[in-house]
N, C-alpha and C positions, 0 to 999 in steps of 0.2 A: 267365335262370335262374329257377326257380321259386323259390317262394318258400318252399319246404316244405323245398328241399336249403340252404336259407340255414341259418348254426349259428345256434341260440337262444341261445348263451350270447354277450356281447357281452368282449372282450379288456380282461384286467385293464390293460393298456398304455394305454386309452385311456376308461375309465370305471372309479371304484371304488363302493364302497357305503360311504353311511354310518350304516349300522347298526352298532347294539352288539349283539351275538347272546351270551348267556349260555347254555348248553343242560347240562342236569341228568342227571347218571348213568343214572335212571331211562327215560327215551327214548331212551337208547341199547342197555338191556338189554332194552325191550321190543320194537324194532326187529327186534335182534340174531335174539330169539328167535323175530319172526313169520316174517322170511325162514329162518330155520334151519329150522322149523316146517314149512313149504310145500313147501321144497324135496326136503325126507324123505319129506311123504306126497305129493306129485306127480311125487317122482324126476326131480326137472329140475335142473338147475344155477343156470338163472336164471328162478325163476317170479315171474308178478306179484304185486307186494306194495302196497298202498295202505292210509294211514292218514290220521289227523288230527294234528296237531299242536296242544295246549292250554298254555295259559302264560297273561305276561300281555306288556304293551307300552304302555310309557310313553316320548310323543315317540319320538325313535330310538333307545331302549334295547328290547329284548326278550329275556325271559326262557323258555326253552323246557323245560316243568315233565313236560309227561304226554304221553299220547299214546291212541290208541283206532284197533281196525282200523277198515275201512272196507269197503263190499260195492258190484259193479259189477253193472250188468244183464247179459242176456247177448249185447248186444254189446260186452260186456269196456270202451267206450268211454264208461261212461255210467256216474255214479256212482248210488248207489242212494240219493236225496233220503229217502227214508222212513225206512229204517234210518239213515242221518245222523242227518238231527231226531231220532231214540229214544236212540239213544246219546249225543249231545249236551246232552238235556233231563237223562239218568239220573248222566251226569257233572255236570252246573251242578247238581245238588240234592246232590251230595258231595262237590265244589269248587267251592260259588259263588262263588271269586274269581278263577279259571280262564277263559279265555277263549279261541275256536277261532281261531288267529293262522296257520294252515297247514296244509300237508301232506307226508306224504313216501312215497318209493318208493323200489326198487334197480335200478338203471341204473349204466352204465360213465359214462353223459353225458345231458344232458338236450336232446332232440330233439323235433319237433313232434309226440308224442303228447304230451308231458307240455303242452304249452303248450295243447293239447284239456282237458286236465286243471284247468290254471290257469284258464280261460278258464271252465269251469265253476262255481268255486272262488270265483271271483270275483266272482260274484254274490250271493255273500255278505258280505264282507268286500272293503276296497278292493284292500288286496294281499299277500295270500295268500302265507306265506314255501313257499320248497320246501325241503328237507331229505334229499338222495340220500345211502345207503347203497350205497357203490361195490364190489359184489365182489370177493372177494381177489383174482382174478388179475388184475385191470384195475389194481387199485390197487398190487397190487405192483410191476406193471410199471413205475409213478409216480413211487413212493415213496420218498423217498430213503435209501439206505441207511445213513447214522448216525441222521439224525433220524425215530424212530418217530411218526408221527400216528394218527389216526384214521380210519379209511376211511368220513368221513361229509363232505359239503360241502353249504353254505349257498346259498341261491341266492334275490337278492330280486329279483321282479318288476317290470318297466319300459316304458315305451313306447322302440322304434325310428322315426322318419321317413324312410325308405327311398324313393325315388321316387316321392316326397308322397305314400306310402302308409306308413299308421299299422301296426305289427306289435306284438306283446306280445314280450320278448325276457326274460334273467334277465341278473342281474350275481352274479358270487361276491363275497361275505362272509365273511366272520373270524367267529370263534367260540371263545370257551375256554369251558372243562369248568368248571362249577362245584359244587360241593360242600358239603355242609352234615353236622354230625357227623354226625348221623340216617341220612343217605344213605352214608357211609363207611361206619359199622358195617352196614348193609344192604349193601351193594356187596362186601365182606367175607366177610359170611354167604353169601352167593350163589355168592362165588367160591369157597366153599370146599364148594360142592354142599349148604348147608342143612343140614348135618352135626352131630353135637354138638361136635364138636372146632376151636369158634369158638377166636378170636383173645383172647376173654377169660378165657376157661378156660386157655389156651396163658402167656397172661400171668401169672395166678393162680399157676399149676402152677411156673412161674418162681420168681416172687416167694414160694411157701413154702418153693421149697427152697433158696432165698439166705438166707432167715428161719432156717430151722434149722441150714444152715453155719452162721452167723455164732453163734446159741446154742450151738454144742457147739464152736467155738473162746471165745466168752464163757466158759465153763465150764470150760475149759483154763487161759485164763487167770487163772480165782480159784482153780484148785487150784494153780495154781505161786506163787501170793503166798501162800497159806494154809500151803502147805509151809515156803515162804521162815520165814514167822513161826513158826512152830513150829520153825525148826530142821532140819530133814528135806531140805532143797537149797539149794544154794550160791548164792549172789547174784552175778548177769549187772547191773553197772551199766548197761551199754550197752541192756538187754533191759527195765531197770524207769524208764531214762530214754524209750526210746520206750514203753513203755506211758504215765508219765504225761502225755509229751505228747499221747498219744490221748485219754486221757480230759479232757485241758483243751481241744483240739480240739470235743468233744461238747456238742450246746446243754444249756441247762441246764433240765432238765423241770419243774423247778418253781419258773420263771420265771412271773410273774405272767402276761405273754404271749404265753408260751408254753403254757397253761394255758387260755388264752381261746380261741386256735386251736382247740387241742384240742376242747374242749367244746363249739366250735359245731361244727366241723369231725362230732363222732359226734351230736349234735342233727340235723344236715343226716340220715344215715344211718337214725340212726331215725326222724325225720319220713317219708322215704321207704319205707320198710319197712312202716311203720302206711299211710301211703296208696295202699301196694303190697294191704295186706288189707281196707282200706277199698274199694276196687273189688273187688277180687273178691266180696265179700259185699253190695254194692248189684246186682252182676250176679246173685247168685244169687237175692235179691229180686226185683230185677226178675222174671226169669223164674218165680218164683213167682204176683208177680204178675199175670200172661199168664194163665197157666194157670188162675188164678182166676177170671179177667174170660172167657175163654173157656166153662170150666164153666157160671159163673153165666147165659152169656147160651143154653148149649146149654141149660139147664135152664128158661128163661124161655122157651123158642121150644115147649118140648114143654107147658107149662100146667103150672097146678098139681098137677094131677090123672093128668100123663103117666108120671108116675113108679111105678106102683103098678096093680094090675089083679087082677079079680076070681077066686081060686083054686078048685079043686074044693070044695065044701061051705063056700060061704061064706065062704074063706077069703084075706086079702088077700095079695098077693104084690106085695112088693117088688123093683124094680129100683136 
């Protein structure tokens, strides 16, 4: 048998991995989006998709953070060394703590193109994680019907000894999704098509109109005790025994600390607020700045004298 119809993936039954694979919201929305992307403007079902995979990797933990496309020659077979290196220098200078840990593609299964791929890959890095984005219909077919995943699988690179011949083969990998607040409210904002009607306006919009219920039943309830004492409606023992126990339920506001809360709790708020306009007015500086150093240096390149030129009768004219 050749060696090329051998399957690259080696059976979870008799090898596993042991890696820790963490992989971040974000590499799966930009995945998501480059196969979505290709497939609309090449009108193909399954077009090639190739990227990088950036993170970092400690021992056998690894964290799968970003991601960046990737460009093939035009033997489709051959990644594009030049544009790597540019894209990879333009990312370390805006995540220097990112590091190139892989790559990934969209395939049903990973076959001996991809280990062309690896094999490349490789000479960079010892071992190159892979990270396939498995098409809906492959993966439905799979999937198991109560438990919803992900149609993404891990795959860490390995030597086979196959008839004392050396092969590069993959092992699948486990993986959870992990998440950081940052990333939820972005992941959030995304799903909701980058909209104004975020998840925090939704909440907001909530919570004023619990706020104002509960003021205009507050406000029911002091005109029935106010009536009470004037005379004006009858006493519901039953109705002024649970009101007082509501109100002895209620913390006490001017509890010393209750009071301490408070006032770091709205400190927190306006220190935020002030550092909210605090950036905004160093950006607008800055860019003043720019603009400054820009003038000043068009003005120094034309001489002192560039600025200004001899008019009809004598006359100097300013620029």
């Amino acid at each position: 048998m050749d060696t090329d119809e051998l399957p690259v993936v080696l059976p979870s039954t008799t090898t596993t991995s042991g890696l820790t694979i963490a992989l971040h919201p974000l590499p799966i929305l930009n995945i998501s989006e480059h196969f979505t992307r290709l497939k609309l403007q090449k009108r193909q079902s399954l077009p090639f998709v190739l990227g990088a995979l950036l993170g970092t990797q400690t021992g056998r933990e690894v964290e799968i953070v970003n991601t960046f496309e990737l460009a093939v020659q035009d033997d489709q077979v051959t990644v594009d060394q030049e544009f790597f290196d540019a894209r990879r220098d333009q990312y370390k200078q805006v995540f220097p703590s990112l590091e190139f840990i892989g790559w990934y593609t969209v395939a049903a299964y990973p076959t001996a193109k991809h280990i062309a791929f690896h094999e490349q890959f490789a000479t960079l890095i010892p071992t190159p994680l892979l990270l396939l984005l498995k098409p809906s219909s492959s993966f439905a077919a799979s999937a198991d019907l109560v438990v919803q995943t992900l149609p993404f699988k891990a795959y860490e690179p390995t030597i086979e000894i196959r008839d004392r011949k050396a092969r590069s083969v993959f092992i699948e990998a486990g993986y959870t999704v992990e998440t950081g607040e940052a990333e939820r409210i972005a992941v959030d904002w995304t799903a909701r098509g980058g909209s104004g009607g975020t998840s925090l306006e939704s909440h907001l919009s909530s919570q004023r109109a619990a706020v104002k219920m509960l003021h205009d039943r507050i406000l029911l309830l002091v005109k029935y005790v106010t009536e009470i004492l004037a005379g004006e409606a009858k006493k519901d023992h039953a109705t002024l025994r649970s009101l007082s126990a509501l109100i002895a339920s209620l913390p006490a506001s001017e509890h010393k600390g209750f009071r301490e809360e408070f006032e770091k709790e709205y400190e927190d708020v306006q220190l935020t607020a002030f550092l909210s306009s605090l950036t905004k007015s160093t950006n607008i500086l800055n860019d003043l700045v720019d603009k400054h150093i820009v003038f000043t240096a068009q003005r120094e390149e034309r001489g002192p004298g560039a600025g200004r030129r001899r008019g009809p009768r004598g006359m100097m004219d300013f620029h």
